[in-house]
C-alpha atoms as one frame of an Amber mdcrd trajectory, in Angstrom:
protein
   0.000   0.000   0.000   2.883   1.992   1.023   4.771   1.993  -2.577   1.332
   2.709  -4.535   1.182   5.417  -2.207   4.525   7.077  -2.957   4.131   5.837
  -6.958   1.110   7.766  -7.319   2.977  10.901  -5.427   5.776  10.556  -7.939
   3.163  10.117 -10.996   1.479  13.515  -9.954   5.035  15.275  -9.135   6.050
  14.306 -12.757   3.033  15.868 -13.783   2.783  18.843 -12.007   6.403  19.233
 -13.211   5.438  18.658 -16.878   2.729  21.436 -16.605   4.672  23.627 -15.092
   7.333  23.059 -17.514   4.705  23.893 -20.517   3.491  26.514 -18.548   6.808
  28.471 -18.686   7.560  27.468 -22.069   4.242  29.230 -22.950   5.043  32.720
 -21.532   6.504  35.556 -23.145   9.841  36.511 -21.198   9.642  39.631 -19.258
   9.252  42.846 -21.610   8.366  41.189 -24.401   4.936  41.438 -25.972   2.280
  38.810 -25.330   2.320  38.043 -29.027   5.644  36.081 -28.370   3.518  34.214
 -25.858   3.775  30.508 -28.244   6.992  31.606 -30.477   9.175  29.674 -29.997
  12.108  31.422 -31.303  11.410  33.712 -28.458  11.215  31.847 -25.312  13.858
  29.279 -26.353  16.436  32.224 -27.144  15.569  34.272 -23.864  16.680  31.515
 -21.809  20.164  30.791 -23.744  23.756  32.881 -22.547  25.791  30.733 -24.949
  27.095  30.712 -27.600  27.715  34.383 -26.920  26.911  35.751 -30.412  23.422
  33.914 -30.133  22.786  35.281 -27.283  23.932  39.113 -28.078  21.618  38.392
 -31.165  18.423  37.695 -29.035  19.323  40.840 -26.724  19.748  42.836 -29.958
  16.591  42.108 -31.427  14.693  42.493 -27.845  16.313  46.387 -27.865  15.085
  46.926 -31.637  11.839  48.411 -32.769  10.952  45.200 -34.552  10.330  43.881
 -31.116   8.750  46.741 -29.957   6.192  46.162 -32.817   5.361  42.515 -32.554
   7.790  41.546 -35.204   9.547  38.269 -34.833  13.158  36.546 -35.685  11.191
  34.543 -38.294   9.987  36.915 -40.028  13.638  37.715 -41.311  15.076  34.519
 -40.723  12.539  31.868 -41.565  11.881  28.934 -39.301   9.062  27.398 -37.798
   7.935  29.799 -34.478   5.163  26.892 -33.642   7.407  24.096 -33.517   9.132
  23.516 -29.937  11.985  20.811 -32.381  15.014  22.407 -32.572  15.050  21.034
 -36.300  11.799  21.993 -37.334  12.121  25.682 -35.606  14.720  25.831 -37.495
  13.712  24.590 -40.783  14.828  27.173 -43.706  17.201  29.162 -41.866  20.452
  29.957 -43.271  23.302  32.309 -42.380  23.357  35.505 -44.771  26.227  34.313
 -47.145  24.072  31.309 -48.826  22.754  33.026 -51.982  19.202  31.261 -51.010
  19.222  32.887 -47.718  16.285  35.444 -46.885  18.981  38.150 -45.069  21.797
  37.477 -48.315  22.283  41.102 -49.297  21.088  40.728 -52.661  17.747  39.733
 -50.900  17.061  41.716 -48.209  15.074  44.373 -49.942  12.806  41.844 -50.623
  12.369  40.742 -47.426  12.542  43.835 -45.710   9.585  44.980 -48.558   7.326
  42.829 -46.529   6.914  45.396 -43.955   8.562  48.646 -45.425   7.013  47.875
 -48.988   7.483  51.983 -50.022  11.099  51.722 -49.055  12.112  48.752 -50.054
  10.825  49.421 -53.984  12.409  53.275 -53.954  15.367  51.325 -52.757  15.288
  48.272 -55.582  14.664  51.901 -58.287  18.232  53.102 -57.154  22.006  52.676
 -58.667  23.201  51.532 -55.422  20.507  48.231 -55.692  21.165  47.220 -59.316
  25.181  47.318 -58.996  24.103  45.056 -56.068  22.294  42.718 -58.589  24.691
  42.954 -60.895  28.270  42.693 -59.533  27.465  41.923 -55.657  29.310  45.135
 -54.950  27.107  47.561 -53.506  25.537  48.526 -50.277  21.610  46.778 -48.823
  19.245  47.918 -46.178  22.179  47.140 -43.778  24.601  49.234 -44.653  22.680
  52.302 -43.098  20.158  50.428 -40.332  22.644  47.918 -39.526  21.196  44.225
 -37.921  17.232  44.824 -37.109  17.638  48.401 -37.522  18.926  48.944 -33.884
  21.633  51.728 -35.172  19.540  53.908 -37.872  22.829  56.145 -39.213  21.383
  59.611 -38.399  24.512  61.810 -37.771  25.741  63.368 -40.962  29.848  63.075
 -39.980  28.630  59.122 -39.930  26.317  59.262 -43.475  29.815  61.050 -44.624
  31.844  58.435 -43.928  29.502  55.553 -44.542  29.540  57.027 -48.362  33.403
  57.782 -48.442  33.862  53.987 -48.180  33.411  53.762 -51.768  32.674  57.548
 -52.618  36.235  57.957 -52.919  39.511  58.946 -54.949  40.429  55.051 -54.867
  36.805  53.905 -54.124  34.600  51.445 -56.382  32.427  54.701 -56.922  34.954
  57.188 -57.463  33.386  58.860 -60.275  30.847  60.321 -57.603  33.221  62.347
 -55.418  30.828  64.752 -53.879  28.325  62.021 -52.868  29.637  62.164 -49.276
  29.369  65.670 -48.525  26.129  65.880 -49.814  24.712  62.896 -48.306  25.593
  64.483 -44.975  24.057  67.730 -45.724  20.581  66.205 -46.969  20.843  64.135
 -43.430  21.281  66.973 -41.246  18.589  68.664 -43.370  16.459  65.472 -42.226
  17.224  66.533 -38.825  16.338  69.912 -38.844  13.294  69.307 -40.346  11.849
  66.523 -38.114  12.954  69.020 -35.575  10.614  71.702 -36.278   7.741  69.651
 -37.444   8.042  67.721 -33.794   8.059  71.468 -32.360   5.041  72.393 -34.125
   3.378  69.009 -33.130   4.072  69.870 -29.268   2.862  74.119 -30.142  -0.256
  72.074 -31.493  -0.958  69.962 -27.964  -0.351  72.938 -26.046  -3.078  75.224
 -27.960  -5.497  72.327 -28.061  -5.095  72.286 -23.996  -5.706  75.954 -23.771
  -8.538  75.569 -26.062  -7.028  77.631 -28.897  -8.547  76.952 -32.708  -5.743
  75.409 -34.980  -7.631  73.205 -37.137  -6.270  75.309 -40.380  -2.733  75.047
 -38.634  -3.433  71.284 -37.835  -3.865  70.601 -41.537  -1.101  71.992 -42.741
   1.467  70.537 -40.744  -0.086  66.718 -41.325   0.332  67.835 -45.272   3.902
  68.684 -44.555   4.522  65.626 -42.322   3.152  63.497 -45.242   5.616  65.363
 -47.643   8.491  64.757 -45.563   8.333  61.118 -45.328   7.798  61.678 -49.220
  11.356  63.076 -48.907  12.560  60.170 -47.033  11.320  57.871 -49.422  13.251
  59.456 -51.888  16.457  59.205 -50.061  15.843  55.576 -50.472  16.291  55.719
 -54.335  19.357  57.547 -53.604  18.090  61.008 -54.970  19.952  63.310 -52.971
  18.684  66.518 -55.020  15.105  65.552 -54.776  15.228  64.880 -51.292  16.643
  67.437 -50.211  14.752  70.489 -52.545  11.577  68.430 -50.741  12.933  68.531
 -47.262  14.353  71.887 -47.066  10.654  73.526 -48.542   8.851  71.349 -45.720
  11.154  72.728 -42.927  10.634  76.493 -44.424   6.747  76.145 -44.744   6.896
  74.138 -41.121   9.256  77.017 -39.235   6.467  79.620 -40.551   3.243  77.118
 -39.591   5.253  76.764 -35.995   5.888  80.783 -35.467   2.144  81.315 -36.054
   1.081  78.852 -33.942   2.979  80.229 -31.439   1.832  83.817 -31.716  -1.764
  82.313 -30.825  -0.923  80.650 -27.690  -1.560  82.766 -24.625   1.562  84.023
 -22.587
């Protein structure tokens, strides 16, 4: 009686254990979004601290906006999310040199398109993407947003210098020599301009709390905001003059929108 007592304690320990086990497997690590709640990529990589470069890779993409907006490793990489087999889960994944591989440079615009469609198709439009294509010398999405787009290059000494890698004397692309100067300019001109249109956007939230009447105002600076990204968008194709004769009108039209707005707000 004594060992059908202490077989059946062992028989529900085991099980407890197993639910408990499935229980944790099933629950998005701390800070991440419940929509990680069954992926598997997720909670198996939250839980590993070797190899180190896995692990720096998980941390990476927990710090990046992807995983700020529900976006998972495989919907980059590939694999199965569902599947708790280490082989299935990671079925179709392959490191970026394979040619067949979704994150290969000469495929990430497509893959990245799946999201940042716009982008991705001013990008495929621009000289940079079909000397890509057609040599395998030229720069993809990474080059400027680096791995999951956790280091955007936004400071024009570092646009510069990105460019001068090949924008130079003895570069591949040295038949473009002023390509890093002005790349810097039209990025600090980014700057500025998301500057004042933020500005205006906070002159806006302080005149709708004191009740002032800025529809007209309102308007305008949502036309400009739309015109901006416009600009951006351009970038992508590599049009430095476009993008920046867009960008610099929106900041001039914005800094004037801004002033007025602030002229109506009471002292």
């Amino acid at each position: 009686m004594r060992k059908i007592k202490l077989l059946t304690l062992a028989l529900f320990g085991i099980l407890s254990l197993t639910v408990l086990v499935a229980a944790v497997q099933k629950k998005a690590p701390h800070g991440v979004s419940k929509a990680f709640r069954n992926n598997s990529c997720v909670t198996c990589h939250a839980g590993l601290t070797e190899p180190l470069g896995t692990s720096a890779h998980f941390y990476e993409w927990r710090s990046s906006r992807h995983a700020k907006n529900d976006v998972g490793c495989e919907k980059c990489h590939g694999g199965n999310p569902a599947s708790s087999s280490y082989k299935l889960a990671h079925e179709g994944v392959l490191a970026p040199t394979f040619a067949q591989s979704t994150l290969h440079p000469k495929n990430l615009a497509q893959t990245c398109s799946a999201c940042h469609q716009e982008i991705a198709s001013a990008f495929v439009k621009s000289k940079h993407s079909q000397a890509l294509q057609a040599t395998g010398n030229g720069p993809s999405c990474i080059n400027c947003h680096q791995h999951m787009a956790t280091a955007v290059i936004t400071w024009p000494p570092e646009t510069a210098a990105l460019c001068a890698k090949c924008h130079t004397s003895n570069g591949s692309a040295s038949q473009y020599l002023a390509v890093p100067t002005q790349a810097g300019e039209t990025i600090a001109a980014f700057s500025r301009t998301d500057g004042v249109l933020e500005w205006a956007q906070f002159l806006l939230s302080e005149g709708k709390s004191k009740k002032v009447r800025l529809q007209d105002e309102t308007e305008k600076i949502r036309q400009l905001e739309a015109a901006n990204k416009q600009a951006k968008v351009q970038w992508h194709e590599f049009n430095l003059s476009a993008s920046r004769r867009t960008v610099d009108d929106v900041f001039l039209r914005a800094t004037v929108i801004k002033d007025n707005i602030w002229k109506k707000l009471p002292e």
